[in-house]
C-alpha positions in Angstrom: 8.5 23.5 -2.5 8.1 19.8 -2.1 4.8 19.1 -4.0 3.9 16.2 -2.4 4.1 17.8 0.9 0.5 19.7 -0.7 -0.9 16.0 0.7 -0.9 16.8 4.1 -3.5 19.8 3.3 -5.7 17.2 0.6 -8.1 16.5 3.5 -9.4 20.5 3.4 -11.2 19.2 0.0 -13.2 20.3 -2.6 -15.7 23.4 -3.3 -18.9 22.0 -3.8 -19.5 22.8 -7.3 -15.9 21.2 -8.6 -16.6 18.5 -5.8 -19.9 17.7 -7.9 -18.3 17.6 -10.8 -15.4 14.8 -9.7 -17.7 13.1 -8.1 -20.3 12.8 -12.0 -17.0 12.3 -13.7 -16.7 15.6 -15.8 -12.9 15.8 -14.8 -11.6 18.8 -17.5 -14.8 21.0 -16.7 -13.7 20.4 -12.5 -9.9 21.1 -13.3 -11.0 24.4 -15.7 -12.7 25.5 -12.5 -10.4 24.6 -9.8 -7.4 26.3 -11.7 -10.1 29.8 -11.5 -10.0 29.1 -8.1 -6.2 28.6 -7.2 -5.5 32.0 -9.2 -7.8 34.2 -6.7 -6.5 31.7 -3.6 -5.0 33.6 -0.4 -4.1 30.5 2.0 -1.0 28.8 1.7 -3.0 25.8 3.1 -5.4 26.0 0.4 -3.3 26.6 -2.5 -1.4 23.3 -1.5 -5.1 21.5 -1.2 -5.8 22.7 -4.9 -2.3 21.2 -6.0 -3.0 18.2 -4.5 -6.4 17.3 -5.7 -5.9 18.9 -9.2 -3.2 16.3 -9.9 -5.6 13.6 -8.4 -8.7 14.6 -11.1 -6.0 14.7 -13.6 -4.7 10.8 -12.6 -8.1 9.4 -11.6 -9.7 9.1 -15.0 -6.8 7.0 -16.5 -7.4 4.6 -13.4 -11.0 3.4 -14.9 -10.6 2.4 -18.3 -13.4 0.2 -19.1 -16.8 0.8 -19.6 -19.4 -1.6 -18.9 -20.0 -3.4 -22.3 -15.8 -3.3 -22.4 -15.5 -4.4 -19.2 -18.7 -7.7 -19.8 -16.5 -8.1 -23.3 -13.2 -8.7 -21.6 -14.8 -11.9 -18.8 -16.5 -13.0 -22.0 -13.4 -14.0 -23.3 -12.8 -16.3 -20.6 -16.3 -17.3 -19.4 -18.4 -17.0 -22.6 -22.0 -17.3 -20.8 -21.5 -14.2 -18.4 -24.0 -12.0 -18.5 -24.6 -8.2 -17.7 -26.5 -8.9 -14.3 -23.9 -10.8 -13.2 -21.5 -7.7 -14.0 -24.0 -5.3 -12.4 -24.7 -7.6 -9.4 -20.5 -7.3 -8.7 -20.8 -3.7 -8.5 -23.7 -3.4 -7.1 -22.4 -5.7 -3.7 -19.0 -3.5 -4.1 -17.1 -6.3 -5.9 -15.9 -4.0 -8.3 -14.8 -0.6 -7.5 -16.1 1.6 -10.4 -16.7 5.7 -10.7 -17.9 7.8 -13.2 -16.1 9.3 -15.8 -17.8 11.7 -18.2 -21.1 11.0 -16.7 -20.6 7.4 -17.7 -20.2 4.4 -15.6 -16.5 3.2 -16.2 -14.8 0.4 -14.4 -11.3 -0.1 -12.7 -8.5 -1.8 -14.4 -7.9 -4.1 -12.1 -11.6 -5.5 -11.7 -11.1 -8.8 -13.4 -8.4 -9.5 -11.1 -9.8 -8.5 -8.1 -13.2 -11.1 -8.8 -10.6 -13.7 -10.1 -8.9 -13.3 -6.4 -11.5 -13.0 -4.0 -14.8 -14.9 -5.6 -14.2 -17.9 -5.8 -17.3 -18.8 -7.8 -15.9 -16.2 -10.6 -12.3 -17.7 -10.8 -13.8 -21.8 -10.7 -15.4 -20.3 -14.1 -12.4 -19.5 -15.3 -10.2 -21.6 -18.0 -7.5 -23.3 -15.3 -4.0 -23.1 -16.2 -1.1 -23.3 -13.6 0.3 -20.1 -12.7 3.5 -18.9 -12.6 5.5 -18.1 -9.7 6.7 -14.6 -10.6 2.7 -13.8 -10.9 2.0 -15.0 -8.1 1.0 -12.3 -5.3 1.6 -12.2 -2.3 -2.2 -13.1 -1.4 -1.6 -16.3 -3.2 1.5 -17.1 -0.9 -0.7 -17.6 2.5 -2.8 -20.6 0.5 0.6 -22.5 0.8 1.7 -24.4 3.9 4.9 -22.1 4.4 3.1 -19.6 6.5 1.8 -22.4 8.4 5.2 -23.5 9.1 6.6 -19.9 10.3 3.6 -19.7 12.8 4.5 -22.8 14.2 8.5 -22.3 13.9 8.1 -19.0 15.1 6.1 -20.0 18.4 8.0 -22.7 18.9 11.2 -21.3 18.8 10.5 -18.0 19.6 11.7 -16.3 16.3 12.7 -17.4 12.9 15.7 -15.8 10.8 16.9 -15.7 7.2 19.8 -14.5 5.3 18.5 -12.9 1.8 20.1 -12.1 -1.1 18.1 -9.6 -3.6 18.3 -7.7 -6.7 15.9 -4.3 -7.4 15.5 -3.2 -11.0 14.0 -0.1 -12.4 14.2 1.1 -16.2 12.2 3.8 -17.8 10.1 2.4 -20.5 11.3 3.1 -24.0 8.0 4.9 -24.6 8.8 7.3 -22.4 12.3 7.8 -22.5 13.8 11.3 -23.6 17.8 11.1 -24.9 19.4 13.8 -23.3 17.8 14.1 -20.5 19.1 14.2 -16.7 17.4 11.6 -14.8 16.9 11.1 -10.8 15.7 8.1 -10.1 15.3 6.1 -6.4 15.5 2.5 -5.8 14.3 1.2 -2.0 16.9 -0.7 -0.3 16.4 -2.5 3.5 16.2 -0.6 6.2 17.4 -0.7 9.9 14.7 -1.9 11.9 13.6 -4.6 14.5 13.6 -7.2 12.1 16.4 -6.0 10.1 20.4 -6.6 10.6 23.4 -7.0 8.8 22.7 -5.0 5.4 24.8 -5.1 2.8 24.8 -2.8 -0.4 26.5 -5.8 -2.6 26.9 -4.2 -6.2 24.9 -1.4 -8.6 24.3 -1.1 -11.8 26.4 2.3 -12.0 28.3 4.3 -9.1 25.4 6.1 -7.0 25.0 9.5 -6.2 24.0 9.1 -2.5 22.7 6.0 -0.4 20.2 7.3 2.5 20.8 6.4 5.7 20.2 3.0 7.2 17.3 4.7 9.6 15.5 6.7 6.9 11.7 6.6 7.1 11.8 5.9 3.1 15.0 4.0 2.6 16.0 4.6 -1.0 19.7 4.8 -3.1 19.7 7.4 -5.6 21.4 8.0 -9.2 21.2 11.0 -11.2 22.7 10.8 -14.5 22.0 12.6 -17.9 21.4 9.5 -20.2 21.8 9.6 -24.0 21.1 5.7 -24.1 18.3 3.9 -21.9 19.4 1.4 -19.5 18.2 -0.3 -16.3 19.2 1.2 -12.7 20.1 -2.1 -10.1 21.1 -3.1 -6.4 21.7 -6.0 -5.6 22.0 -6.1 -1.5 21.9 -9.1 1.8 20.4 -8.5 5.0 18.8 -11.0 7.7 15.7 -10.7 8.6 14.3 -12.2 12.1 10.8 -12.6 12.6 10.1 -12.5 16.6 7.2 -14.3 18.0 5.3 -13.1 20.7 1.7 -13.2 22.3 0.3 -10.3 22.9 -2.8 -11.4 25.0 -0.2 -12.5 27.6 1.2 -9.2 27.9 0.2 -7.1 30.8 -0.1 -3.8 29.7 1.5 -0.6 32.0 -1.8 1.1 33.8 -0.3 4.3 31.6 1.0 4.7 28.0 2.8 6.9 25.7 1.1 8.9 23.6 3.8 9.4 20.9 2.1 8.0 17.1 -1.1 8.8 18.5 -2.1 11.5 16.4 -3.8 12.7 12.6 -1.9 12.5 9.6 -3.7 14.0 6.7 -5.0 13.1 4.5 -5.7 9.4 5.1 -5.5 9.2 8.8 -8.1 11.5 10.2 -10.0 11.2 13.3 -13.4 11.7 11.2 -17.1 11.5 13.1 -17.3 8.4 11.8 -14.3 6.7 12.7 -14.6 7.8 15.9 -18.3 6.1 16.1 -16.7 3.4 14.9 -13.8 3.0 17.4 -15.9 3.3 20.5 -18.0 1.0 19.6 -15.3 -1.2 18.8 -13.7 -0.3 22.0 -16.5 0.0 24.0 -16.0 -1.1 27.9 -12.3 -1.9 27.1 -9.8 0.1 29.0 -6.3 -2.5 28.0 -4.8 -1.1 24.9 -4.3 -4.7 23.6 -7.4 -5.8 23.9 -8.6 -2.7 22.1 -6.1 -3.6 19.1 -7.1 -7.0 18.8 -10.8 -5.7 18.7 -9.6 -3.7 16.1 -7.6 -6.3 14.4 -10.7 -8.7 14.5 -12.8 -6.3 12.9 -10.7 -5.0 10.2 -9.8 -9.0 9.2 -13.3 -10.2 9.5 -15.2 -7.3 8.2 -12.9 -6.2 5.2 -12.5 -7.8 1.9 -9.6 -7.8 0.2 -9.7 -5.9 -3.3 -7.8 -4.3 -5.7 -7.8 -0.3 -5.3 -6.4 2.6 -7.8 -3.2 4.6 -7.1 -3.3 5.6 -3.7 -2.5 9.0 -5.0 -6.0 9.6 -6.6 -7.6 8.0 -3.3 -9.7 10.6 -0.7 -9.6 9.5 3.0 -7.8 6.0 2.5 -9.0 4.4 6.0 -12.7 6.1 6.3 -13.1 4.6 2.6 -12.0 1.1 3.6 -14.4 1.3 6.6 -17.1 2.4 4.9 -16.9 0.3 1.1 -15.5 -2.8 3.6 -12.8 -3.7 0.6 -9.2 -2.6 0.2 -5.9 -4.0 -0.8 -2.7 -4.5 2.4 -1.7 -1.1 2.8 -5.6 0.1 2.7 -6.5 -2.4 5.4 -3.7 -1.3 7.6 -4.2 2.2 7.4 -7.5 1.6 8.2 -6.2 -0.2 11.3 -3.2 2.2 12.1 -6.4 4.8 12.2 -8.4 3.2 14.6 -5.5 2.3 16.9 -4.7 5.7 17.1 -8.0 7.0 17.4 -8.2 4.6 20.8 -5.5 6.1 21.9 -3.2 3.5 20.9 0.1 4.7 19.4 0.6 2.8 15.7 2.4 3.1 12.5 3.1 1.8 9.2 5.8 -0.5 8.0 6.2 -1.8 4.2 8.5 -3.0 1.5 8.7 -6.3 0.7 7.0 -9.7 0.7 10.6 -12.1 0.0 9.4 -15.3 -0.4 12.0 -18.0 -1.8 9.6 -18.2 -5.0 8.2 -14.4 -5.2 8.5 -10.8 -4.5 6.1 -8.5 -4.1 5.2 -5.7 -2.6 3.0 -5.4 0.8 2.0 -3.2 3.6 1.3 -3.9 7.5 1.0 -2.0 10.8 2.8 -1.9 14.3 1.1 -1.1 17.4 2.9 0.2 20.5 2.2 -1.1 24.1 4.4 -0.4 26.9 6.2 -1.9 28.6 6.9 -4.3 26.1 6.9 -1.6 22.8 6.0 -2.1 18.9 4.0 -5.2 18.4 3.0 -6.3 14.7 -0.3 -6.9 12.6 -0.9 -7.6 9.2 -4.5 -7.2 8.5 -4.1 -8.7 4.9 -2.4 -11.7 6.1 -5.2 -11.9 8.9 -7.7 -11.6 6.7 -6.8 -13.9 4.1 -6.2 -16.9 6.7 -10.1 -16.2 8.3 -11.5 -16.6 5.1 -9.2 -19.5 4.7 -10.4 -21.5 7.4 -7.1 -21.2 9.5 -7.7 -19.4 12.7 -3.7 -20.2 14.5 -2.6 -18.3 11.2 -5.1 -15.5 12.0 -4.3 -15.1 15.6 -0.6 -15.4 14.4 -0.5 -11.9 12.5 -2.0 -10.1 15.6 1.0 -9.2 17.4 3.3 -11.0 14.6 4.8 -11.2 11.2 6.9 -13.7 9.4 10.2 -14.3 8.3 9.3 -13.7 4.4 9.9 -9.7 4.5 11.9 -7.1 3.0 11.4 -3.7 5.0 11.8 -0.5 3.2 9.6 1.8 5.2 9.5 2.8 8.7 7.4 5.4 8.4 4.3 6.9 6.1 4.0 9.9 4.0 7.9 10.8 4.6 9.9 12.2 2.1 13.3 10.3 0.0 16.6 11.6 0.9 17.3 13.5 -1.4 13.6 14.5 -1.5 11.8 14.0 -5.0 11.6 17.8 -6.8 8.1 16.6 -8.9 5.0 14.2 -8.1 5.7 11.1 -7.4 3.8 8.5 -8.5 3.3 7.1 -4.5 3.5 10.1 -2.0 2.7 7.7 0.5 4.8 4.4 0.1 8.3 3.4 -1.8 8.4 0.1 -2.7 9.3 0.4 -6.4 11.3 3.3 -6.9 10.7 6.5 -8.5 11.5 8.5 -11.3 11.8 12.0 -12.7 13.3 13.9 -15.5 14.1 17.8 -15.4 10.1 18.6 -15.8 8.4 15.8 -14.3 7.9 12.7 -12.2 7.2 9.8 -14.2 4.0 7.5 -13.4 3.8 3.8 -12.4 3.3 2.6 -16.0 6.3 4.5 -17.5 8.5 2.4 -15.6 9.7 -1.4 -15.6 10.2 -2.8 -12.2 11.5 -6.0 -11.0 12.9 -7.3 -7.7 14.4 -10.7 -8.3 15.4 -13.3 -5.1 18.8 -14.5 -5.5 19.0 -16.1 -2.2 16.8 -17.1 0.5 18.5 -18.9 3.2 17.0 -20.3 6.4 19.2 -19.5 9.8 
């Protein structure tokens, strides 16, 4: 069995008592229990559920480190005068994202960078020191004037195109590396798609054992070796990208549309009561599907902030959480989206991989939406977002219905399996923008690994 097909049954939950305990933080007293349970289980669906979310309270502790005096120690080092109601006040307006562990309040890693990238009173506190551009995410990218320029390329031209040149990485970290042992390990690699022509698989590190398909959901090339030495796993690969422009609220939509990509995915995309309250208010009186996804769009990049999350493997109900909370990173903001499109009726998917800029590479997530006659449109609610809150509506009309020229797609499609399919956990069951690993007992986690995708050429068409 595929273990991270147990996902797709996550949504079925927890028994209340073991739900209590997650919830207070006593993780090894929920997990004693929970393994009681799975031993007298009957349902396949159930058993699958308890696989699922016992690997989730075994991950979610590690993904709040810090408690509160650790975590007011830490900004004190940079902004000496802060003060434990200004900690508290952050959590208490969901700045930070924070859960109990042991009974204990205990904060996420990756608080201090989420205040330092979305308050803007908290980073003018900070020391200033220029940044470099291979730390820069892709958040920061939007604050430049190249997006501006695509928007206005894009619309005047009617599309904008680039030949890139890049080079993944992967390398097990020597901490964790075991001589002798056979390693799989999966590197994503572009994907045929409408942006997407003219790939080229230009060198590897070593021979590979199979390259998926150009049309694979989770685009990936694979190696499986038995290693006595450690060594970094490489591609280096070309493909153009083109960025069409169009806009949507000219379209005239067909009186009747598909229904395909209209439906549930569990456990993050789920028709739940409220989400439903939710989209028909949003869509209330609206009978054009785009006007209903640009409702959506307007509320998703208005109303959300954007915020650092944990691993979306120890997440519950990804786009109900976003909703509710109001705060999310990319791929949280367009699942929350993707959710409510479908919920209207409104067929919608996901689409990741790469943000390629000619200084950067990171990773990112965004959204198509699906109106015939005319077929997949774009929208990238992090993008959106980030140009409201900047002051630059054009940019935030631009990623409803569009994208830009600065991509790398690896994913057409969420919560698919690799080809070959991973034997263990993978450390994303959800998304593959890094790679993964895994040895003959295990799949290895995010921090066990060494990642790097490096641009090599970026050039204009």
């Amino acid at each position: 069995m595929n273990l991270n097909f147990c996902f797709a049954d996550a949504s079925l939950g927890l028994p209340e008592d073991i739900r209590h305990l997650k919830e207070a933080g006593y993780f090894d007293e929920a997990i004693r229990l929970l393994d009681l349970r799975m031993a007298g289980e009957d349902s396949d669906r159930m058993r699958r559920n308890y696989m699922a979310q016992r690997e989730m309270l075994l991950r979610t502790p590690h993904e709040y480190p810090y408690s509160m005096d650790a975590a007011l120690a830490q900004v004190r080092e940079a902004i000496p005068d802060f003060t434990m109601d200004e900690l508290r006040d952050y959590m208490d307006s969901g700045r930070i994202a924070w859960h109990f562990v042991n009974g204990e309040k205990r904060l996420i890693a990756s608080f201090f960078g989420t205040l330092e990238k979305t308050v803007p009173a908290f980073a003018a506190r900070l020391p200033q020191k220029p940044e470099a551009a291979d730390q820069q995410s892709h958040e920061l990218l939007d604050r430049t004037g190249r997006l501006n320029r695509a928007v206005t390329v894009m619309r005047k031209k009617g599309s904008m195109s680039a030949r890139i040149r890049m080079r993944a990485t992967l390398r097990i970290r020597d901490g964790s590396f075991v001589p002798g042992e056979t390693y799989r390990v999966w590197l994503p690699i572009p994907a045929a798609c409408i942006q997407q022509s003219g790939i080229e698989l230009l060198s590897f590190s070593s021979p590979p054992a199979y390259v998926a398909d150009e049309h694979a959901a989770q685009r990936t090339v694979f190696w499986e070796e038995t290693m006595t030495e450690n060594h970094p796993f490489w591609v280096e690969y070309a493909y153009t990208h083109t960025a069409p422009f169009v806009d949507p609220l000219s379209l005239r939509a067909d009186p009747v549309q598909p229904d395909f990509d209209t439906g549930e995915l569990a456990p993050h995309i789920v028709f739940t009561p409220y989400i439903r309250a939710l989209c028909a208010e949003l869509t209330a009186g609206v009978t054009d599907p785009i006007e209903k996804a640009r409702r959506i769009y307007e509320y998703v990049t208005t109303r959300v902030t954007y915020s650092f999350v944990p691993d979306y493997f120890t997440m519950d109900s990804i786009a109900e959480t976003c909703l509710r909370t109001r705060r999310g990173d990319c791929g949280v903001q367009a699942l929350a989206f993707i959710t409510l499109c479908r919920c209207a009726g409104i067929p919608a998917k996901w689409q990741s991989g790469l943000v390629a800029d000619p200084e950067s590479v990171g990773s990112h997530d965004w959204a198509m939406f699906y109106v015939a006659p005319h077929g997949w449109l774009f929208a990238d609610p992090s993008f959106g977002g980030s140009a409201y809150r900047a002051g630059v509506p054009a940019r935030h009309r631009h990623y409803f219905g569009n994208l830009d020229v600065y991509r790398c797609v690896t994913v057409n499609g969420y919560q698919q399996p690799y080809d070959p399919a991973m034997r263990f956990w993978r450390h994303d069951p959800y998304d593959n923008q890094v790679g993964e690993v895994e040895d003959s007992k295990r799949g290895y986690r995010r921090f066990e690994v060494e990642h790097d995708t490096e641009m090599l050429e970026f050039r204009e068409l």
